[in-house]
MDTraj code that builds the backbone (N, CA, C; nanometers):
import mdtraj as md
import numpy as np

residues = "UNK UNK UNK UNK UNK UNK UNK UNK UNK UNK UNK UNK UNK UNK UNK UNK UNK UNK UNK UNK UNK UNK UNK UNK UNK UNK UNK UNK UNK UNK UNK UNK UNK UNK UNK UNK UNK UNK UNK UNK UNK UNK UNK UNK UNK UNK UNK UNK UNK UNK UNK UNK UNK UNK UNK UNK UNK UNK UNK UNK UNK UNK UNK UNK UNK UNK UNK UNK UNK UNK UNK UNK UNK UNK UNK UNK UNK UNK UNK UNK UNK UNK UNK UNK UNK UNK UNK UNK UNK UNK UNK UNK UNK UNK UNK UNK UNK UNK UNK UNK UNK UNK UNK UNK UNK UNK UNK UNK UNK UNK UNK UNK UNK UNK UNK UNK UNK UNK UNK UNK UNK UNK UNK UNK UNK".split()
xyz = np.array([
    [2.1971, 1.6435, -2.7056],
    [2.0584, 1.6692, -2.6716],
    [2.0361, 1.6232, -2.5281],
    [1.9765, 1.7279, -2.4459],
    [1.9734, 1.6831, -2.3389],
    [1.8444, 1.6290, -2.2486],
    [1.7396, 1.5251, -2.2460],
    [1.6670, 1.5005, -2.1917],
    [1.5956, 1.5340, -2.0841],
    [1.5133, 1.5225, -2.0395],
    [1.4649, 1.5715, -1.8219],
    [1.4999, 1.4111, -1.8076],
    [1.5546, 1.3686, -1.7017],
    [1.5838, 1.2260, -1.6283],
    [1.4373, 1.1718, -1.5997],
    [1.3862, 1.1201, -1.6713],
    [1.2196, 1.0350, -1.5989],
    [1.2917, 0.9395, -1.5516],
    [1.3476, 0.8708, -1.4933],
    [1.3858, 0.7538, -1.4562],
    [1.2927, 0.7256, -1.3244],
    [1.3197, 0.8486, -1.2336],
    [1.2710, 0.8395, -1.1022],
    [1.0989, 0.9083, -1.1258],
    [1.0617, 0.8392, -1.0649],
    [0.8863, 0.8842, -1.0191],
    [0.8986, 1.0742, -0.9453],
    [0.7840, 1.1295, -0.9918],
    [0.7838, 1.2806, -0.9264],
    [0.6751, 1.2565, -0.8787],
    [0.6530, 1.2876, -0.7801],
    [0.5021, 1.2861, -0.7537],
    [0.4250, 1.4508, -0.7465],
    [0.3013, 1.4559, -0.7588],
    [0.2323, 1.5728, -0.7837],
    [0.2328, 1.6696, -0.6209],
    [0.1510, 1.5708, -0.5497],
    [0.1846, 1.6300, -0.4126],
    [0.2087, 1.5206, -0.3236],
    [0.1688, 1.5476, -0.1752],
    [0.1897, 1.4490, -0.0607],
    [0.1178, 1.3424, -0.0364],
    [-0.0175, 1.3328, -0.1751],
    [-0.0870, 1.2309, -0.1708],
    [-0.0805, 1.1667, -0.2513],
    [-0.0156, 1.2129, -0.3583],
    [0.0266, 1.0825, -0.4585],
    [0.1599, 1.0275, -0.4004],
    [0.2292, 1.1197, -0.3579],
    [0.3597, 1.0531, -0.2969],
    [0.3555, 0.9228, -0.2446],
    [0.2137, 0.9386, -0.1218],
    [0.1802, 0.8301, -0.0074],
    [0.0950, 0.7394, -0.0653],
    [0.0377, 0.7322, -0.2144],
    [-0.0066, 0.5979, -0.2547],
    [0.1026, 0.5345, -0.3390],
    [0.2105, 0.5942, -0.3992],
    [0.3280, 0.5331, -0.4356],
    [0.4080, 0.4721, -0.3372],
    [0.4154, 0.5475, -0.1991],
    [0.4671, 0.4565, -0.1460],
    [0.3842, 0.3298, -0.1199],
    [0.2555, 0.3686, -0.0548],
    [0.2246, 0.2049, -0.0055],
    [0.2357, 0.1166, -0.1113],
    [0.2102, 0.1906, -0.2373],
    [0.2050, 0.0681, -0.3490],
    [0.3496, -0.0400, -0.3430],
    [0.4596, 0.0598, -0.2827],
    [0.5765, -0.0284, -0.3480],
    [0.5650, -0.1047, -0.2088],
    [0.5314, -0.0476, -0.1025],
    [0.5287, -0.1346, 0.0354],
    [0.4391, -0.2806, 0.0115],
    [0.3346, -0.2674, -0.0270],
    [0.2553, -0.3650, -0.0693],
    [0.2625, -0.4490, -0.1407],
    [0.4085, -0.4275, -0.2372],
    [0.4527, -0.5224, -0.3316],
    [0.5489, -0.6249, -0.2406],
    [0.6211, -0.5305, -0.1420],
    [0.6710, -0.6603, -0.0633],
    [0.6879, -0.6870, 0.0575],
    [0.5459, -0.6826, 0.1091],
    [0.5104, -0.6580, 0.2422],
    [0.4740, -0.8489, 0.3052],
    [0.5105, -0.9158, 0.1835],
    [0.5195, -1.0755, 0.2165],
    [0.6335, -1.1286, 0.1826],
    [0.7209, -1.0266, 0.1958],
    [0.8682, -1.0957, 0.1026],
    [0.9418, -1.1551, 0.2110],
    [1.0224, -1.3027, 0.1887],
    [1.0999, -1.2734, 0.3102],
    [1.2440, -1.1721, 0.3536],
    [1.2589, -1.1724, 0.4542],
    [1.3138, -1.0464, 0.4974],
    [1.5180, -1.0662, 0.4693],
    [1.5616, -0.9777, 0.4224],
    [1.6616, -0.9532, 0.3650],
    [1.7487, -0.8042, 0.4358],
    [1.8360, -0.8264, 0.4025],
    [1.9236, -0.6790, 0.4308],
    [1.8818, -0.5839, 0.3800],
    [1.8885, -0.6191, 0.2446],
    [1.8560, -0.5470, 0.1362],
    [1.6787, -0.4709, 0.1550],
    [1.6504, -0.5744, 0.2157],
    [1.4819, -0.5471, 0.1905],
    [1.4596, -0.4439, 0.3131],
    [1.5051, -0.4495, 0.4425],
    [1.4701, -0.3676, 0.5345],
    [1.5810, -0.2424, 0.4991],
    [1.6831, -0.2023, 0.4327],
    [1.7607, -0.1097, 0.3836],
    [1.6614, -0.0517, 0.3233],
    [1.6173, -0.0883, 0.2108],
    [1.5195, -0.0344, 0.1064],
    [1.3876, 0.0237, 0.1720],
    [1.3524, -0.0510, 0.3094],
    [1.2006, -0.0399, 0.3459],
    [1.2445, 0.0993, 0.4575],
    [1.3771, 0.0951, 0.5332],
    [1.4105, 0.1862, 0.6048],
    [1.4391, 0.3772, 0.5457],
    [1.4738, 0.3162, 0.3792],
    [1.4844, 0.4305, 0.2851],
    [1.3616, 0.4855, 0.2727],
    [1.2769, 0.4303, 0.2713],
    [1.1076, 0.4612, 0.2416],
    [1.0759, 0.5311, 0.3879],
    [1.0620, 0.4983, 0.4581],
    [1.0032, 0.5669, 0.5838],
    [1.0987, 0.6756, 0.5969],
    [1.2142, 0.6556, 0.6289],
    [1.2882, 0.7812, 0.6036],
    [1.2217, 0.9200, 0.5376],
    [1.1904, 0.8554, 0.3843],
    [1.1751, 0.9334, 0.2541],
    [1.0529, 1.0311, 0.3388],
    [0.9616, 0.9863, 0.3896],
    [0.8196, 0.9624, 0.4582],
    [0.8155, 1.0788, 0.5257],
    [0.9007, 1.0692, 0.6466],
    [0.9327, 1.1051, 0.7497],
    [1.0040, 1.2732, 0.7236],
    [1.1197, 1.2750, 0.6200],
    [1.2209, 1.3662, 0.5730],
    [1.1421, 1.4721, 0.4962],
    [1.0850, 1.3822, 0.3683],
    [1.0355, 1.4821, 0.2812],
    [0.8867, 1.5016, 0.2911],
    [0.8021, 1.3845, 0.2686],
    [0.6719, 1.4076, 0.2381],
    [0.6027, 1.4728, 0.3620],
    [0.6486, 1.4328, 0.4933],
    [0.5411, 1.4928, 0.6054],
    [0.6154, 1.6385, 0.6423],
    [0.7095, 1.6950, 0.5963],
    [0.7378, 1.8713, 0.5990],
    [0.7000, 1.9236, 0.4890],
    [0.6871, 1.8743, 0.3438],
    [0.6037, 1.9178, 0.2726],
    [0.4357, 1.8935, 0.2754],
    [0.3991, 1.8246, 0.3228],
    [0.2311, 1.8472, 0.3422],
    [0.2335, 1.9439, 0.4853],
    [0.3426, 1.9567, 0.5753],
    [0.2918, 2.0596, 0.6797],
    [0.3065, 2.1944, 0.6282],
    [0.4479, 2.1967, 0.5293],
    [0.4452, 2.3712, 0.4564],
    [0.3301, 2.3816, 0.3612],
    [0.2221, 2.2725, 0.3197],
    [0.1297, 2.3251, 0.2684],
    [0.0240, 2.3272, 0.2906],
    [0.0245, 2.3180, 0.4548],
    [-0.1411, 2.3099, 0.5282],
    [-0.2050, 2.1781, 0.4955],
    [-0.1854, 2.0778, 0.4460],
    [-0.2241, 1.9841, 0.4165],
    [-0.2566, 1.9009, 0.5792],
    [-0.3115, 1.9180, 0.6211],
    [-0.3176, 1.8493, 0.7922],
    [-0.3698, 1.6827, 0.7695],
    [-0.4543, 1.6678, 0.6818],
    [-0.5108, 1.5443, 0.6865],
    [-0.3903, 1.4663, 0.5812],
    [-0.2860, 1.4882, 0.5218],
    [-0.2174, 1.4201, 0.4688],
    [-0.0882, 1.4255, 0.5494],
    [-0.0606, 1.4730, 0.6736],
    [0.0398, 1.4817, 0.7492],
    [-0.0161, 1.3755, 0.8425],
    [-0.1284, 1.3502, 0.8985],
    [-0.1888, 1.2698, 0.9525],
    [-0.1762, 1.1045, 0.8948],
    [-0.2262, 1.1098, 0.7695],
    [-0.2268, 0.9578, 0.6920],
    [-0.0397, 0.9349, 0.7201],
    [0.0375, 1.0246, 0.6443],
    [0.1889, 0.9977, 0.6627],
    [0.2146, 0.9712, 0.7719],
    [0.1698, 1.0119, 0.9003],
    [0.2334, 0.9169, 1.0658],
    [0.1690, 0.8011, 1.0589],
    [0.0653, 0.7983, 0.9930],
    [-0.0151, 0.6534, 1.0044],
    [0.0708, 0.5352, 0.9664],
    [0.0722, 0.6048, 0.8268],
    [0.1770, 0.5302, 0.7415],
    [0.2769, 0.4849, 0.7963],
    [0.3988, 0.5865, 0.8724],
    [0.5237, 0.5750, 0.9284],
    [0.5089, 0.4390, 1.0484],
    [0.3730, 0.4656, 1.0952],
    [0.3556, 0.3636, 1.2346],
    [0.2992, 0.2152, 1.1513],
    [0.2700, 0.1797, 1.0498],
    [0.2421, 0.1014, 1.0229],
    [0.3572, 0.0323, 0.9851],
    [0.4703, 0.0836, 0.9068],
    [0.5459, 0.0457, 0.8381],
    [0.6524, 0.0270, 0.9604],
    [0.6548, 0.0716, 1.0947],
    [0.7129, 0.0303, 1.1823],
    [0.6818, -0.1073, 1.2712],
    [0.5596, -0.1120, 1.2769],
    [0.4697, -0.2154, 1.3422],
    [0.5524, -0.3417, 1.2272],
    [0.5071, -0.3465, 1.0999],
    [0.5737, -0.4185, 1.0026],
    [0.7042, -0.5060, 1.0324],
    [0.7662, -0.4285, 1.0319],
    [0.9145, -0.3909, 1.0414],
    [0.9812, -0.4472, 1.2097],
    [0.8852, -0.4544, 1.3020],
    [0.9086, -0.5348, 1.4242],
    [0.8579, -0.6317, 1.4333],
    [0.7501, -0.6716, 1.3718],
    [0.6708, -0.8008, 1.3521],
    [0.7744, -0.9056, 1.2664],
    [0.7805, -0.8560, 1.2017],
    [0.8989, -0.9485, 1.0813],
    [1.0337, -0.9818, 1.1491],
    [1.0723, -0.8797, 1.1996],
    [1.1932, -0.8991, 1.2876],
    [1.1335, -1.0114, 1.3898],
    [1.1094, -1.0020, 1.4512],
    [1.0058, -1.1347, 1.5627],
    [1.0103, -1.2459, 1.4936],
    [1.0227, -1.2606, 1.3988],
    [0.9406, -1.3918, 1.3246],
    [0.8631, -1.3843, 1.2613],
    [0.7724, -1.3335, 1.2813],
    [0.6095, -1.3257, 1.2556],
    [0.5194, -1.3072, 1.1647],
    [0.4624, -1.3499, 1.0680],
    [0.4242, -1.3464, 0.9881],
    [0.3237, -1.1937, 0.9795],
    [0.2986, -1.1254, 0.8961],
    [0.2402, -0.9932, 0.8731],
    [0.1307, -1.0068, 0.7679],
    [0.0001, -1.0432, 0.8353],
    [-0.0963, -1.0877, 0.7899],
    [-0.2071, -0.9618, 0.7436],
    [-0.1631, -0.9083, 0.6609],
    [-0.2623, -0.7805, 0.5732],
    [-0.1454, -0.7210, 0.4387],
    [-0.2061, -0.5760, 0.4569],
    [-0.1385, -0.5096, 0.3681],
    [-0.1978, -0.3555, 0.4045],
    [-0.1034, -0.2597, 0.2921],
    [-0.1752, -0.1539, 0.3148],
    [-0.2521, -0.0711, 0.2569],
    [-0.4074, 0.0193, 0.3191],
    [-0.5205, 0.0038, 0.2556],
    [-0.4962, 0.1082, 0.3122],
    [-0.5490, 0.2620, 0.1830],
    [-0.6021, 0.3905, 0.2509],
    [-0.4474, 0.4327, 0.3928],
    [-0.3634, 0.3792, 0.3728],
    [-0.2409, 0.4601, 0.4330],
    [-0.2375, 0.4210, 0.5925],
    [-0.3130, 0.3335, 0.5803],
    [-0.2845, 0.2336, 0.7439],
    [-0.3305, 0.0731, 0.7233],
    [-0.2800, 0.0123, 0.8118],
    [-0.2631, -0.1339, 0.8166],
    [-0.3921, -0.1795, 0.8215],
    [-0.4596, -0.3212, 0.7117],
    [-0.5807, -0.3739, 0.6880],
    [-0.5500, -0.4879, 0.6867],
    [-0.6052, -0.5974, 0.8033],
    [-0.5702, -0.7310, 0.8397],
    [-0.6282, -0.8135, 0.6721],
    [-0.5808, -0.9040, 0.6682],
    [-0.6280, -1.0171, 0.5281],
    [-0.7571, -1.0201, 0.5453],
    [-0.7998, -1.0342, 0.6862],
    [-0.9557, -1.0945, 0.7200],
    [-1.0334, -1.0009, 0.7436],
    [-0.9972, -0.8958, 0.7220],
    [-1.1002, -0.7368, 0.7595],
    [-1.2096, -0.7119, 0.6497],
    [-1.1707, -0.7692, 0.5293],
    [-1.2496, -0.7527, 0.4364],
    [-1.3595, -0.8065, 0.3635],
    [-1.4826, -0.8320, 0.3645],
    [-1.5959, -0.9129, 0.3526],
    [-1.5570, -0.9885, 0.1837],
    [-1.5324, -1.0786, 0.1955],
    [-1.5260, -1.1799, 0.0305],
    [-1.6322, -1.2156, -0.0190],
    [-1.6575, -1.2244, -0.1309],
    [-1.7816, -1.2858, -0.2002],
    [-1.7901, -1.3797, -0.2787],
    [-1.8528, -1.4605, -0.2395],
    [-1.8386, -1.6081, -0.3835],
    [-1.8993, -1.5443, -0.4938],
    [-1.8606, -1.6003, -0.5461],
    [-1.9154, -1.5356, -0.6856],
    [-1.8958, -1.7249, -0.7870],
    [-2.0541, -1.7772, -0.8063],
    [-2.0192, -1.9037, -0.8828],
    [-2.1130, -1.8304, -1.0608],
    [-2.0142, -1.9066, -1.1204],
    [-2.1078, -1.8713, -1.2468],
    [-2.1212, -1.9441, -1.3118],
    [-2.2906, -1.9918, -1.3185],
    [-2.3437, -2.0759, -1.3976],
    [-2.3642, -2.0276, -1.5281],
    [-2.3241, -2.1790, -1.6415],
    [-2.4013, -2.1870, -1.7730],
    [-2.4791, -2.2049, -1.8112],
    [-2.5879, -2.1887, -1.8455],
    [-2.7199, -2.2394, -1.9037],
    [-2.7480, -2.2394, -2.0148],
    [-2.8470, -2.3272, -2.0676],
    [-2.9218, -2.3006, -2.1855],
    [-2.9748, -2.1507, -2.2104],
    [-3.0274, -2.0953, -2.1210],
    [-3.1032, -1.9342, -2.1593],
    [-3.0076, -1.8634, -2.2094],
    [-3.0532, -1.7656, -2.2838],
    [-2.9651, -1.6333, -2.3552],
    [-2.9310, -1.5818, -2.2734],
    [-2.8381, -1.5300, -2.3144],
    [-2.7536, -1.4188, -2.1858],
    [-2.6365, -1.4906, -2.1305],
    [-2.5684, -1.6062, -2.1759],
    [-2.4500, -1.6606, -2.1523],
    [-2.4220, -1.6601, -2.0250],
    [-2.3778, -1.5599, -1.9274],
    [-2.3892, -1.6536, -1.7633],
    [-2.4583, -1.5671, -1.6910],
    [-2.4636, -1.6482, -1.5558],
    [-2.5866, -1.6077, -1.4555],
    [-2.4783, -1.6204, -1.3769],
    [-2.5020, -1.5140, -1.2490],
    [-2.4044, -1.5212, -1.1835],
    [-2.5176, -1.6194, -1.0562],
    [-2.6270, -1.6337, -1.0464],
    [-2.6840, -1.7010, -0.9116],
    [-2.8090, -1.7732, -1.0066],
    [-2.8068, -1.9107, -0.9330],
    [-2.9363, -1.9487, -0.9983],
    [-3.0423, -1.9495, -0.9265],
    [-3.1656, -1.8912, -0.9904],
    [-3.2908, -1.8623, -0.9324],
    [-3.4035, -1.9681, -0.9736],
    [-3.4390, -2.0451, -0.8819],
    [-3.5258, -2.1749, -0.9385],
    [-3.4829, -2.2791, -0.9396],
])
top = md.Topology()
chain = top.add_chain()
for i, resn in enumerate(residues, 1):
    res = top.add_residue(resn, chain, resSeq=i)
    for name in ("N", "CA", "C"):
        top.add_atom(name, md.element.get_by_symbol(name[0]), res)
traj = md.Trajectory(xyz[None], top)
């Protein structure tokens, strides 16, 4: 009996492709740096570069040929920063580079009280 191989990921088009990649980029975009790890990260841009940005140009896709150079330049910027030393302070958001501190945080405290309704996220009074 012969199976289809799922082993490997398919992606639908050039935009699921490019959130699978950042996803796996983002998993180790704080790792420290290895042979192995820039082999693997050099396979990815490659992949990027080879397949996904000539298939979004044979399908008119312009704004996903666009995010993919984004992508490619981010993951290069990466990739020389680390080499440097340097610590690589973000990740990747929407298919280009988003510093740690770009993003507005919110406290969030949650009080218990006596009143119904189990928690309050702010106390008033």
């Amino acid at each position: 009996m012969t199976e289809p191989d799922n082993r490997f990921y398919q992606p639908k088009d050039a935009k699921d492709a490019l959130r699978y990649i950042e996803g796996l980029f983002n998993q180790y975009v704080q790792a420290p740096l290895t042979m192995e790890l820039i082999a693997y990260h050099q396979k990815l841009v490659k992949q990027i570069e080879d397949d996904i940005i000539p298939t979004a140009k044979a399908a008119h896709q312009d704004v996903q040929v666009k995010n993919a150079e984004q992508m490619v330049d981010a993951m290069h910027t990466w990739l020389r920063t680390r080499m440097n030393g340097q610590p690589y302070a973000g990740k990747m958001r929407h298919f280009k580079f988003e510093a740690d501190n770009a993003r507005t945080k919110y406290k969030r405290k949650v009080l218990k009280g006596r009143r119904s309704g189990g928690h309050r996220s702010v106390r008033h009074g």
